[in-house]
N, C-alpha and C positions, 0 to 999 in steps of 0.2 A: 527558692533553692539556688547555691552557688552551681556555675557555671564549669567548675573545676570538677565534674565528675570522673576524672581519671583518677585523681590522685586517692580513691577511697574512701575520701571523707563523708564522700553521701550528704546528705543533710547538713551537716554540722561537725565541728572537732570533738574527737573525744564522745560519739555516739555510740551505743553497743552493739555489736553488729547483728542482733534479732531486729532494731529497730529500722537500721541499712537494708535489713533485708524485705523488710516490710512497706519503707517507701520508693524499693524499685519496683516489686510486685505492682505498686499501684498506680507506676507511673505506666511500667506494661502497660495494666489494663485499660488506662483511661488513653494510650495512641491508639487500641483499638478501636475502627469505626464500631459504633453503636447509635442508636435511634435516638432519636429525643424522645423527654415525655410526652407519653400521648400522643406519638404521631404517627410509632411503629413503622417508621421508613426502614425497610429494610427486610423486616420481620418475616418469616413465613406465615403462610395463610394453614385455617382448619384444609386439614384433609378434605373431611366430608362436608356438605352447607358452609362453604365458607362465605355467604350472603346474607346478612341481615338487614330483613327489612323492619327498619323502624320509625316510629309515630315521634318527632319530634314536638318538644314541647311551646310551639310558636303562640298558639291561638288565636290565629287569622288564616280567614276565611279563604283565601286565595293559595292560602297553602298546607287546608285542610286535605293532607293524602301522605302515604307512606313514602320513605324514605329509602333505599339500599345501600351500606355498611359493608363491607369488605370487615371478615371476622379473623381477628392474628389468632395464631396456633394457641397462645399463653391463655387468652381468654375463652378459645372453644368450649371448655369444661361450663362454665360458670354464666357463658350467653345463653341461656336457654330463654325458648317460649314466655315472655310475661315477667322476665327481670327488668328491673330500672336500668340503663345506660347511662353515657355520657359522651356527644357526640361534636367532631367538628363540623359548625353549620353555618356559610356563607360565605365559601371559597370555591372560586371561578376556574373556569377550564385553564386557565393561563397560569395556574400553583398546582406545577405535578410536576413530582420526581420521582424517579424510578417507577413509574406507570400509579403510583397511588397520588390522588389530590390529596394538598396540606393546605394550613391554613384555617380561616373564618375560626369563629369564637364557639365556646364551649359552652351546648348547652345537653338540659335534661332531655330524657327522651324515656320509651316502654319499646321494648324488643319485639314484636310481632310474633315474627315467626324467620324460619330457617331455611335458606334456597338455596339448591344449586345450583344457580346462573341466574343472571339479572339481566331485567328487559333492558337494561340503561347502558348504552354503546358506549360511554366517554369511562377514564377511569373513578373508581370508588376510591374515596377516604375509607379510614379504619376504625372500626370503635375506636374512643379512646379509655373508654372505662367500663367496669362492670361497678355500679355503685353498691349493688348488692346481690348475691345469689338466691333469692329469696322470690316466688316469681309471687310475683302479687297482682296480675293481671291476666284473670281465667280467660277463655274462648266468650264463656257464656258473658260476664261482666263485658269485654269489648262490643260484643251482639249488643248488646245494650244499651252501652254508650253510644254506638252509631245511630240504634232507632232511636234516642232522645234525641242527639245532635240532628239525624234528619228531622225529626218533628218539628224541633224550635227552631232551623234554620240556622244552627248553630255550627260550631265549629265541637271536629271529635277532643281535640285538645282541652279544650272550658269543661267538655263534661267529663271529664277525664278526672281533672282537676275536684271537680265536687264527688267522685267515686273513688277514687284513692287518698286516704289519708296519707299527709307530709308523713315521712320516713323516722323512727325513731331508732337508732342503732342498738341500743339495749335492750331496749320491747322486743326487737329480732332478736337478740340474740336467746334468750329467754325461750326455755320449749314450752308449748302447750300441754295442758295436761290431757291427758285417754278421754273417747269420748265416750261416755256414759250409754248403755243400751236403753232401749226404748220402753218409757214405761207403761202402766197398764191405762189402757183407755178410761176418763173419767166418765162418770154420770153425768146427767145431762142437768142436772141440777136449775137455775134458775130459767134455766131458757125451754124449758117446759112451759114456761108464758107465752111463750111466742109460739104463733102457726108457724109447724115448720122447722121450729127451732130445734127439736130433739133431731129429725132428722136430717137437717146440715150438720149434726155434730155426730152422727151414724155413718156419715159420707167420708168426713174427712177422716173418720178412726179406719173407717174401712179401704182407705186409700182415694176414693171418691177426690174430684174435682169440684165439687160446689161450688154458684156464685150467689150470695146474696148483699142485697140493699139493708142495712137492719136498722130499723127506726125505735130505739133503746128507752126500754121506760124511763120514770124517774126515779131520782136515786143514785145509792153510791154502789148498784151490782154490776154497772155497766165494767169495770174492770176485771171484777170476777168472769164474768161471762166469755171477757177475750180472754181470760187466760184459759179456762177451759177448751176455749177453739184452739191454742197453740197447742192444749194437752192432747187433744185427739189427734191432729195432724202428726206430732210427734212419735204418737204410740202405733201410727202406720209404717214408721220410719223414714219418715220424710222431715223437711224442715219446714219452718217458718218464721215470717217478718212482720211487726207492727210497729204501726208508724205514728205515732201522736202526735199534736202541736208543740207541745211546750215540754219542758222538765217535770215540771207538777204532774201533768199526766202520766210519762214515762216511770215517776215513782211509785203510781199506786199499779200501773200495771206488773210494774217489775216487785213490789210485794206481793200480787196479787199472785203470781207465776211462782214467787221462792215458799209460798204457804201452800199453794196445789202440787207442787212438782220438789220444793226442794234446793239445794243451792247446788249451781254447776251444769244444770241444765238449758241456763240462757245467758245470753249476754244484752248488758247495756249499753248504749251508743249515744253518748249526746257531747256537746262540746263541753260542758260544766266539767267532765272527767281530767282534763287535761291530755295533752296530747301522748304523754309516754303510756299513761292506762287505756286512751282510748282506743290506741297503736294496738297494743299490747290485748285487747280484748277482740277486734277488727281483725286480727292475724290470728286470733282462735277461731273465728267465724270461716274465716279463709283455709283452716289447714283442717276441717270437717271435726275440729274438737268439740263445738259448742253447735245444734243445729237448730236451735231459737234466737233470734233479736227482738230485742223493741228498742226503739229510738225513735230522737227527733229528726227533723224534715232528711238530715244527708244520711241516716240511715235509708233509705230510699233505696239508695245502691248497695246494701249490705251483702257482700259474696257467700248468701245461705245452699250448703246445696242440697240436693234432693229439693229444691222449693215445692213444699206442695200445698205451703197459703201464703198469701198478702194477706195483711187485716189495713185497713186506715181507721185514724176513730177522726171523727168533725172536718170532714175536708171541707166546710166551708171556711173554715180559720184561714186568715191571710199570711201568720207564718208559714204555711205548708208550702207558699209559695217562693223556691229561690231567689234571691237578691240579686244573684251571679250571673255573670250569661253563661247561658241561654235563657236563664231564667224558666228551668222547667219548674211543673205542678206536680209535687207528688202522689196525687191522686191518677197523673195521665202516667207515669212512669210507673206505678203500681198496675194498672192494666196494661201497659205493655208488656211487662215481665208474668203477667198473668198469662197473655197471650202465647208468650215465649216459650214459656216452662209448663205451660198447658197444666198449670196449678189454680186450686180453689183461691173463692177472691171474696171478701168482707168488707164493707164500706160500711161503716155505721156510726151516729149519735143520735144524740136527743130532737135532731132537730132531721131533716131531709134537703137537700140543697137542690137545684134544676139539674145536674148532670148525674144524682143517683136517680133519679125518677127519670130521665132519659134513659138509664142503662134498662130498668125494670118497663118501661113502654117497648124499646127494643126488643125485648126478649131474652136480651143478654144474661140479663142474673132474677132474680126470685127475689119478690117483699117477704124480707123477715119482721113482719109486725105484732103486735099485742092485741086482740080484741077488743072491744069497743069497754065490756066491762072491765077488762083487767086495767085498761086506760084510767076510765075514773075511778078506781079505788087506790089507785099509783099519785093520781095528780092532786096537787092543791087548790084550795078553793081561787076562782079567779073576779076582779075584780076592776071594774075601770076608771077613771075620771076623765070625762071628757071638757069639749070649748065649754058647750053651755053649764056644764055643773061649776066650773071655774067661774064664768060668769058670776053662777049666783051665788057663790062660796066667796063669805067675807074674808075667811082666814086664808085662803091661796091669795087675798089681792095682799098683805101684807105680811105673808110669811111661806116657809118655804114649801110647806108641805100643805094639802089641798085637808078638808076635816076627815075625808072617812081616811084617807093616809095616818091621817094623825089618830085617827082614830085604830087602823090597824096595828100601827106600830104599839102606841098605849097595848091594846090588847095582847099585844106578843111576847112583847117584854115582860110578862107575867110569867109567862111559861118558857122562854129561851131566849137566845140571838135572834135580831131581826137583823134583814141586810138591807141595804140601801146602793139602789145601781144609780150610779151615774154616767150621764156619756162620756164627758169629758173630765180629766186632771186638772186639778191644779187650782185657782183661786175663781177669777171669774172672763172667762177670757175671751169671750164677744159678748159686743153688746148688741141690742137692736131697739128700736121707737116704740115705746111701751102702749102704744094708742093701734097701729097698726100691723106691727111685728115685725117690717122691712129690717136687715140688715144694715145697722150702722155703717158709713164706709167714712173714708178719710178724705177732704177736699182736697189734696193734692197728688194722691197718687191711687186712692178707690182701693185704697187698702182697707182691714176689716179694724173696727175699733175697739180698745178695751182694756178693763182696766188689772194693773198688777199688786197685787196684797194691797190693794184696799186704796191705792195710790189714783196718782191724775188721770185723767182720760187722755189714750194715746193712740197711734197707730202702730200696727204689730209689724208692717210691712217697712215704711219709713221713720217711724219713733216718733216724728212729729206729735206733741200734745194739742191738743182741741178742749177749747174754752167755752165757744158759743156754737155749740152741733146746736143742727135744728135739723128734722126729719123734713126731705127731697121729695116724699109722698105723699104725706099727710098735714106737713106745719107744724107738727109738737114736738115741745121742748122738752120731754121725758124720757128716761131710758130705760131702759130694764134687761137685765141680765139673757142675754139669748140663752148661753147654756152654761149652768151656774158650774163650775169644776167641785171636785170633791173634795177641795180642802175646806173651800167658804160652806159646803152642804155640811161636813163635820162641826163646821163652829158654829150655825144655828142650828144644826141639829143639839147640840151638846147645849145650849142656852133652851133651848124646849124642854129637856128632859135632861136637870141639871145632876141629878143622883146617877145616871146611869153610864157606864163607860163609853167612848167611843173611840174605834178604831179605824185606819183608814188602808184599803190597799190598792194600790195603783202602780205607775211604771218604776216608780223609785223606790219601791217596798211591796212586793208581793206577799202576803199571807199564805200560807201553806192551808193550816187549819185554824180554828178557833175555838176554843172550851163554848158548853153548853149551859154556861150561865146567862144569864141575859146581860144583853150589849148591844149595840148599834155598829155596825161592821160599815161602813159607806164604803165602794168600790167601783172601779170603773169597770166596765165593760173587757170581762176576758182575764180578771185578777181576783173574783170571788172565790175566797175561800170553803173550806169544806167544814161545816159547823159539826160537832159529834152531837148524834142526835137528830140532825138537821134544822134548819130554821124555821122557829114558830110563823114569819112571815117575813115577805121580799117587797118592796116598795120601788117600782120601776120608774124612776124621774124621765122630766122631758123629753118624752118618746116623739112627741114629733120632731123632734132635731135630729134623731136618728133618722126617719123616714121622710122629714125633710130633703136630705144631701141629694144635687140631683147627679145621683151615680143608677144604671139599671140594675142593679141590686141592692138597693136602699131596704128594699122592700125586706126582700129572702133575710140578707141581713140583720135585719132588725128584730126580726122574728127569730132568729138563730142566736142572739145575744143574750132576748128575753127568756127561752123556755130555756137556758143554760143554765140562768140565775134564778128562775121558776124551778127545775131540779131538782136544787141544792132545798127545797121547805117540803115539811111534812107532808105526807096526803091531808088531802081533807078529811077523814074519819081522825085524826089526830089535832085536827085544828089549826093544819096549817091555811096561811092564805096569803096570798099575792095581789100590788095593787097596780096597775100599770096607767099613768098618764099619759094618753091617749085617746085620739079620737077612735070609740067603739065601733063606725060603718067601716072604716077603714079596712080590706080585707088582712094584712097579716094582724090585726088586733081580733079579727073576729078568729081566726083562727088558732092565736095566742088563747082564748077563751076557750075554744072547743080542745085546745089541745091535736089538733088536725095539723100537721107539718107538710104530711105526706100530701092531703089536697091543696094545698096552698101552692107546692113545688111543680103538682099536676095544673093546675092551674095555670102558676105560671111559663112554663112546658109549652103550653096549649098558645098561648098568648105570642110569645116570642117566636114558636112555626109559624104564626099567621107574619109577624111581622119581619122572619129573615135574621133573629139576633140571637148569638151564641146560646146554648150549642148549640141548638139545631142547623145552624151555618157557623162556619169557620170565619175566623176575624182576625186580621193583622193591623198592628198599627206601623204606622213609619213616621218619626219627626225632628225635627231638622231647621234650620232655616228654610225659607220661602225656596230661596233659590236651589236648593240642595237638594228639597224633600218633590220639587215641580222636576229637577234633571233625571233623580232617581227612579220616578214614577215612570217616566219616558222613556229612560231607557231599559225599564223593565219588563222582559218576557211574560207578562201575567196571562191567565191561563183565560181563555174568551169569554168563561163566564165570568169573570171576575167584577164587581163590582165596586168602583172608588167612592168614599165618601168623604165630602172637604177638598180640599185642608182649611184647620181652624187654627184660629190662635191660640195658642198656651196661654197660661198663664206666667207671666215674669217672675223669676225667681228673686227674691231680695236678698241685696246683697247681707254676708253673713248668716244666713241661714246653709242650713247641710242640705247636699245635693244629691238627690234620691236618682237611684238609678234610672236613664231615660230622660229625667229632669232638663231644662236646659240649663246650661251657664247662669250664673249671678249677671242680671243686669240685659242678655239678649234675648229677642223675642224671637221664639221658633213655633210653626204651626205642626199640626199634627192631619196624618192622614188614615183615614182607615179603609180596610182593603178587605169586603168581603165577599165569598165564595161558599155557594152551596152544598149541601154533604157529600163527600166524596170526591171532592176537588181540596182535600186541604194539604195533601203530601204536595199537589203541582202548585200550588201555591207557596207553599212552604221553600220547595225547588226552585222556583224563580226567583223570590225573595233575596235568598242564598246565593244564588250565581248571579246575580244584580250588586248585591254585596261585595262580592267577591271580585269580581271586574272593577270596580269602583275601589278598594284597598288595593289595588295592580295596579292601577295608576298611579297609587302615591300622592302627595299632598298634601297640603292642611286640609282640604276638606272632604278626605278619605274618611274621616271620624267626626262629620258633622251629620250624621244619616244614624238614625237609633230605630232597629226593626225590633218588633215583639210579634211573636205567634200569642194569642190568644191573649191581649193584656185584660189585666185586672179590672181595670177601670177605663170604661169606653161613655162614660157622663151619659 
């Protein structure tokens, strides 16, 4: 703009004076002092609760605690309890004008709650945003997210993080539709099998809190039956949540809920939906339109209210367990919201794991079981091959399937689908010494060896190929496939039985269903599909490689994979049968036999109090480098029972391979600690952990992040 503003011209020659008049107006207003964005210097404060304390979104442990916000007048309306924010965070006493701090960078944050005066003497910065008026953060969800974050030692921010879905602005904008009244209570239909089962489903129609364990015949009712349980809770007017493994499950339960109830009465929750639908059905959950869920593992946290069930189906499944930290279990997150909400609780599949049969030794919850007879008219015929029948079995020493295998398959394929489990994907991917069974390793770095389509003998760890292996144990020069994957099982299997089709499903193609012609289905373990009809017979390959692994639930495991894919085949009065290679003294093989899950789980229950190992005692791991995981242990407050065991070596991660959470680094060797405490010491456990943690990120450093804590890991070898 010229400098000549005397002489009229404003702006420019020959301008019209609505436009003159327009850019003095503007220059007025911009000499008047005004705030910057986002910093509200200057601004008035709310009248009323002009203090916001808010949960900044850091997720570290050192500065897991609420925050206090100075609220400006313009945002009063729209800060309420449980809206998203936008805050300035990491500006020192020495950035303040006009009595407000400015300054530090802008990050997310969840509004808390509304004070009128803050404990904090120095002055407050000011919100700087309201990202949305939309509160998406109840009293009860925050209850929540603390007792997970205290349980895993975790910060409230991470679980925050797996409880609220990312923001979609259109999904918000978008209302819910009315929420539907409650409808009539169903019949109790198949769960008339079960002792019991009529009346958990009388409990929760009547408002009842019910907890049961339910050990689920075989077959495809098992979905029916939990939609019936969401129908009674529903027709009391209350809500509820089910939480299944995978997507495959959540489809047949969410059919199984729109043919009993109808559409509009539930929502689904899985990541497949994409983030504007799954926003968009989460915020019907949240605004009491919709008062059913089912979902995968991060429905866990679904904001249902009136909760008056959790159901979980197969908590032994390892997706159930978060990847994220804290790395909670959604089965321990489901009983705490049981607890919470002082709602009924259902834990059920096919199989029984150590921690439902600790809930029912407790006292906690009631076996929902089948009788002994409804049992065997459910299950299919069962069937084994052990060392010595392989011994004397010409056709297992040269082919893939042992004869009465070959023998059940021929016979099934008469009459439908046969399935075919195997442990592992993929071609043939360890090998071991065909004379003594020792794991193959690599002379240079004891990596495991093996071969890829059909190719050179290699190492999986350093790639180096191996010309003259010779076995370390024995002296022979022979090799034989440790655990043959399911691509190489599909292609002699399809060379055996050259007329019949074969399908394969595994990590890279899961199968849904499969027609009830006959066919050979090969699948790995957790991808068998669901035959219509069911399958005339299931063929359980190399079972001892399953109960091989030395993890302390090899065992449960194994047993939980088999009667999964045992299931899926006809009872025996229809001719189905099951073959499972394995040794028969083995206890979960005899109990694969008897169809007994529940003794097997009691069993091992019993065995583990004798020896101190989860659950009946609480277990932490810590690992680290040597030197990291020896500073952290020292100067950890642990609680005087507590019990150290180790530290051990890891195992080295090789370079190029993906680094699983906890893992260490490509290429250094970190050892691992574990940290056990007997029942009822696991919160002060959990507590030290955490504020050891937390002192240790206050110091700062590179090797503030070289220390990886888990409450309760998966896998304790």
């Amino acid at each position: 703009m010229s400098s000549e503003n005397g002489s009229g011209a404003g702006g420019g020659e020959g301008a019209p004076p609505e436009q003159l008049a327009l850019i003095r107006e503007t220059v007025r207003k911009a000499k008047e002092p005004r705030a910057k964005p986002r910093t509200w210097r200057g601004a008035a404060l709310a009248d009323e609760l002009p203090v916001a304390r808010v949960l900044v979104d850091k997720g570290v442990l050192h500065l897991d605690r609420y925050f206090d916000y100075a609220v400006p007048a313009e945002l009063d309306a729209d800060a309420q309890p449980g809206v998203r924010v936008r805050v300035r965070f990491g500006a020192g006493r020495g950035r303040v004008r006009e009595g407000r701090r400015e300054g530090g960078g802008l990050i997310d944050g969840f509004l808390v709650e509304r004070l009128a005066a803050s404990d904090y003497s120095g002055p407050l910065a000011a919100l700087a945003q309201v990202v949305s008026p939309e509160p998406v953060l109840s009293p009860e969800l925050l209850g929540l997210a603390r007792a997970v974050a205290d349980r895993y030692a975790g910060s409230l921010a991470d679980v925050l993080q797996l409880a609220v879905p990312p923001r979609n602005a259109s999904a918000e904008q978008r209302p819910s539709p009315a929420p539907l009244p409650p409808p009539p209570a169903p019949t109790a239909g198949s769960w008339t099998r079960y002792e019991r089962g009529g009346a958990f489903l009388e409990s929760l129609a009547s408002g009842g809190a019910p907890r049961g364990v339910w050990n689920a015949l075989p077959g495809p009712g098992w979905s029916e039956e939990l939609a019936r349980a969401v129908a009674a809770t529903l027709a009391s007017g209350r809500g509820a949540l089910v939480v299944v493994p995978d997507g495959r499950a959540a489809a047949r339960v969410d059919a199984a809920l729109t043919a009993l109830l109808g559409e509009g009465r539930h929502a689904l929750l899985q990541a497949d939906a994409g983030p504007q639908k799954r926003y968009r059905e989460w915020l019907a959950v949240r605004r009491g339109s919709v008062r059913a869920v089912v979902g995968t593992r991060a429905a866990m946290f679904a904001p249902v209210r009136d909760l008056g069930l959790v159901a979980l189906w197969d908590d032994g499944d390892d997706s159930l367990s978060e990847q994220h930290a804290p790395q909670p279990h959604a089965r321990e997150v489901l009983l705490l919201r049981a607890a919470q909400d002082r709602c009924g609780f259902l834990m059920g599949g096919w199989s029984c794991t150590v921690e439902g049969a600790q809930l029912v030794e407790s006292g906690w919850a009631r076996p929902l079981v089948a009788a002994r007879e409804q049992v065997r008219q459910a299950a299919p015929l069962m069937r084994t091959v052990g060392d010595q029948d392989l011994a004397r079995d010409e056709a297992a020493r040269a082919a893939r399937l042992p004869s009465l295998a070959w023998q059940a398959a021929r016979e099934g394929l008469r009459n439908g689908p046969v399935l075919v489990q195997v442990p592992r994907r993929g071609y043939v991917p360890r090998m071991a010494c065909a004379q003594c069974r020792a794991a193959a390793r690599c002379r240079h770095c004891s990596g495991p060896l093996e071969t890829r389509d059909g190719g050179a003998l290699g190492c999986g760890w350093c790639g180096r190929e191996e010309s003259a292996w010779h076995c370390p144990e024995c002296g022979a020069f022979r090799l034989r496939a440790q655990v043959v994957g399911a691509r190489r099982t599909a292609e002699e299997l399809g060379r055996a039985f050259p007329a019949v089709p074969v399908r394969t499903s595994g990590r890279e193609h899961v199968l849904d269903t499969v027609p009830g012609a006959p066919a050979l289905i090969v699948s790995t373990p957790g991808a068998e599909p669901v035959a219509e009809g069911g399958y005339a017979a299931a063929l359980l390959l190399d079972g001892w490689a399953m109960l091989g692994r030395p993890d302390l639930r090899a065992g449960e495991d194994a047993l939980r994979r088999w009667i999964a894919a045992a299931a899926l085949v006809r009872p025996q009065a229809e001719g189905g049968t099951v073959v499972v290679v394995a040794e028969p003294t083995l206890r979960p093989v005899q109990a694969l036999v008897r169809w007994d899950p529940v003794g097997h789980a009691l069993r091992e229950l019993s065995e583990r109090a004798e020896l101190g190992f989860p659950p009946v005692s609480r277990m932490a791991a810590v690992s680290g480098t040597a030197e990291a995981v020896t500073a952290f242990l020292g100067a950890a407050e642990l609680p005087a029972e507590a019990e150290v065991l180790g530290p051990v070596s890891l195992p080295v991660t090789p370079p190029g391979r993906p680094r699983r959470p906890g893992a260490p680094p490509a290429g250094e060797q970190w050892e691992r600690a574990l940290v056990r405490v007997p029942p009822g010491r696991g919160a002060a456990l959990a507590a030290a952990l955490k504020a050891a943690q937390a002192a240790r990120m206050a110091r700062g450093g590179e090797e503030a992040g070289r220390v990886w804590v888990r409450i309760d890991p998966g896998d304790i070898g």
